[in-house]
C-alpha positions in Angstrom: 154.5 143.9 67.1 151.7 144.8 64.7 150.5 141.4 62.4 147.4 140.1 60.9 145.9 137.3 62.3 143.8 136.4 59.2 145.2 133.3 57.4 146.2 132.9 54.0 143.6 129.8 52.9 140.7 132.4 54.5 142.3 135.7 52.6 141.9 133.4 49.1 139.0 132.0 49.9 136.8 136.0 50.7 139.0 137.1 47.2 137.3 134.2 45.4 133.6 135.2 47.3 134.3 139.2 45.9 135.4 138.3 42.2 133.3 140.5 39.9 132.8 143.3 42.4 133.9 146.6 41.1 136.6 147.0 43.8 140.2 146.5 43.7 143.3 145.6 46.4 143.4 143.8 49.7 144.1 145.0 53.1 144.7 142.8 56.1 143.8 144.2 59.6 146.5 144.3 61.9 148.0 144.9 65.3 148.9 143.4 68.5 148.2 139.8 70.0 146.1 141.2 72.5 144.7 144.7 71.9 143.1 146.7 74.5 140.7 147.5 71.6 139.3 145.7 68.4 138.5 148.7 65.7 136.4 147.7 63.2 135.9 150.5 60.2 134.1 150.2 57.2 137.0 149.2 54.0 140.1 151.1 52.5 140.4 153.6 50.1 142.8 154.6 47.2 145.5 155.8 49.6 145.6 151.9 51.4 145.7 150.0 48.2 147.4 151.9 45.5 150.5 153.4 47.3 153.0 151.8 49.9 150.9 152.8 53.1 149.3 149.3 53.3 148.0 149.7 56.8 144.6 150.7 57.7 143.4 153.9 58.3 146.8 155.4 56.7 144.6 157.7 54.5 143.0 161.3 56.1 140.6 159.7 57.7 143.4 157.7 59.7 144.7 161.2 61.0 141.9 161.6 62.5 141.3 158.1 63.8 145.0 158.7 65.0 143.7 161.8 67.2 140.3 160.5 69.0 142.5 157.0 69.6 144.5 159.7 71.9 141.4 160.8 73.4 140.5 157.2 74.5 144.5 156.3 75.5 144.9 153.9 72.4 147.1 154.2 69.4 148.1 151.7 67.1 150.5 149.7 69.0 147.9 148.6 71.4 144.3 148.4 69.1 143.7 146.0 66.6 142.4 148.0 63.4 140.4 146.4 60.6 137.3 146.9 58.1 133.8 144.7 57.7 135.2 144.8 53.6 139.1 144.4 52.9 139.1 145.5 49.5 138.6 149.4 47.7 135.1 149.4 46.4 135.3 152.2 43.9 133.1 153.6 41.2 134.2 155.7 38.2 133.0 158.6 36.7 133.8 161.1 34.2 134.8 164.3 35.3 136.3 167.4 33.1 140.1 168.4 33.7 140.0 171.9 33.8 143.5 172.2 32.5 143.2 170.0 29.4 139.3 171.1 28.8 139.0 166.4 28.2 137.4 164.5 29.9 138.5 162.2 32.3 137.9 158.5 34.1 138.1 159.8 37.9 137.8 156.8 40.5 136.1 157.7 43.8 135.9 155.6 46.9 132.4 154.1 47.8 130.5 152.4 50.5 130.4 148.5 50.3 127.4 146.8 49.7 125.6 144.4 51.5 126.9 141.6 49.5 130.2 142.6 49.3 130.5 143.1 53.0 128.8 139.1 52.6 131.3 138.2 50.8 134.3 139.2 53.3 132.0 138.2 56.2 134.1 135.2 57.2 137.0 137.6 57.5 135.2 139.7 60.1 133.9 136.5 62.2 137.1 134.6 62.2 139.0 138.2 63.6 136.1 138.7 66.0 136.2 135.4 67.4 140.4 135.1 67.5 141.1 138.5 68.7 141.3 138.8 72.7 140.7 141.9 73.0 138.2 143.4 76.0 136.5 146.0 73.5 134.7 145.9 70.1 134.6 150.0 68.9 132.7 150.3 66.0 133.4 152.7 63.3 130.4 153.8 60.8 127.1 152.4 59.7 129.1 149.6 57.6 130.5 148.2 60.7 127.7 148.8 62.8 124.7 147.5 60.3 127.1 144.0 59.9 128.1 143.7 63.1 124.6 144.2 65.0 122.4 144.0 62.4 120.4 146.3 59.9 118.5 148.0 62.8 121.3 149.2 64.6 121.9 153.0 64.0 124.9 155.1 64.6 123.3 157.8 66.0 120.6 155.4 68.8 123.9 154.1 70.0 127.1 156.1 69.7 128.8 156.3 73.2 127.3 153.3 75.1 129.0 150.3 75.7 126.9 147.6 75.3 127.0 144.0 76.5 125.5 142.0 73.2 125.8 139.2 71.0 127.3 139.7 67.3 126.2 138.5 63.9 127.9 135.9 62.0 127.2 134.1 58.7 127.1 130.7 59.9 126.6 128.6 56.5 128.6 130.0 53.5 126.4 129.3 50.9 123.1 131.4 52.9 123.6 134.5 53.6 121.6 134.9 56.4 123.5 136.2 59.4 122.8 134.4 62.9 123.8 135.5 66.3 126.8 134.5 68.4 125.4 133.2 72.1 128.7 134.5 73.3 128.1 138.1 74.7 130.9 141.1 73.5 131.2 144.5 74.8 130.6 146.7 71.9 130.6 150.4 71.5 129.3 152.4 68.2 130.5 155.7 67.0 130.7 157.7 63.7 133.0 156.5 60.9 136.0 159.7 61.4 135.8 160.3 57.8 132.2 161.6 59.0 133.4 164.7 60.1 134.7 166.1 56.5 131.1 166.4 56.0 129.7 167.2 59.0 131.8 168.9 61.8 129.9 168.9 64.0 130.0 165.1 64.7 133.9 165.5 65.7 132.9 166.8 69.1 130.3 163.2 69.6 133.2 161.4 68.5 135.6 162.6 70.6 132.6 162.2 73.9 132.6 158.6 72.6 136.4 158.4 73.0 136.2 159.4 76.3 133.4 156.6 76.8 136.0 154.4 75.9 138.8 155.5 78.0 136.4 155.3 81.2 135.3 152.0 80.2 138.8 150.8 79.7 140.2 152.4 82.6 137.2 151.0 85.2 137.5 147.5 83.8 141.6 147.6 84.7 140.6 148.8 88.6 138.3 146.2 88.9 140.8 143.6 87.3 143.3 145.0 89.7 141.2 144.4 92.5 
């Protein structure tokens, strides 16, 4: 049974810490009590907050999520999927509309910002600490840069699974992340939306699946054992 784990008190609480931010929405992440996997991605877009597909990933990025989480043997039954920011950060434009010849508001999806992604950063420790799962995969820069810090780069350390600690913000009021002395075994890999822009990158991200399935699959023998 897919849920969220995140409580309601915590939910109001990272609203009331985004108010004024040019977003809009809020998506939980969701899936099983104990995951194989914990996917963290970067925040929804339009397609998650302003129709009826209120899961994440439900958007064209998810189709292709839903086809390298074959590569690695997950799918959402068994992976718990969420974002470092729950809400849509959006900015609008104008753009023409060819068929009228006016001018029109046109929203477009966005990357967070470091201060939003601050302000839902109690989300992202409370899910990271509660969720049993044996694997952190992490989707994108977003997710990477908050999870590991603002050094960490997608393309140093896409494919490896690494045994580290994880940032948290320990004080609400600073926002100065601090580092968990628990250890998590984390692997990086592009954001799938990547690949609309560069398709080259599907091929890395699919090798990276496969670095999860081996991981997965050697961690089960020696369980077994």
């Amino acid at each position: 049974m897919l849920r969220t784990i995140l409580p309601k008190e915590l939910i109001q609480l990272a609203q009331q810490r985004a108010a004024g931010f040019p977003v809009e929405g809020f998506l939980r992440g969701e899936g099983p009590e104990n995951p194989q996997a914990l996917l963290i991605g970067e925040a929804p877009g339009a397609v998650e907050v302003t129709t009826a597909e209120d899961h994440p990933f439900a958007g064209r990025a998810g189709i292709e999520l839903m086809k390298f989480l074959d590569t690695a043997g997950l799918s959402r039954e068994n992976t718990y999927i969420t974002s470092v920011f729950h809400s849509r950060p959006f900015k609008d434009r104008l753009k023409l509309n060819k068929r009228t010849g006016m001018e029109e508001v046109k929203r477009y999806n966005r990357k967070p910002s470091g201060k939003e992604v601050l302000a839902h950063a109690p989300l992202t420790d409370y899910e990271i600490r509660h969720i049993d799962a044996p694997l952190i995969v992490l989707l994108g820069t977003s997710a990477i840069e908050r999870v590991l810090g603002k050094q960490a780069a997608v393309k140093d350390l896409h494919g490896k699974v690494l045994t580290t600690s994880v940032q948290y913000l320990a004080d609400l009021e600073d926002g100065t992340y601090r580092w968990t002395d628990k250890k998590y075994s984390v692997l990086c890999t592009y954001h799938p939306a990547s690949i609309f822009y560069n398709r080259q990158l599907e091929a890395e991200i699919q090798e990276d699946m496969r670095a999860v399935k081996n991981w997965l699959e050697n961690m089960d023998m020696h369980e077994n054992k």
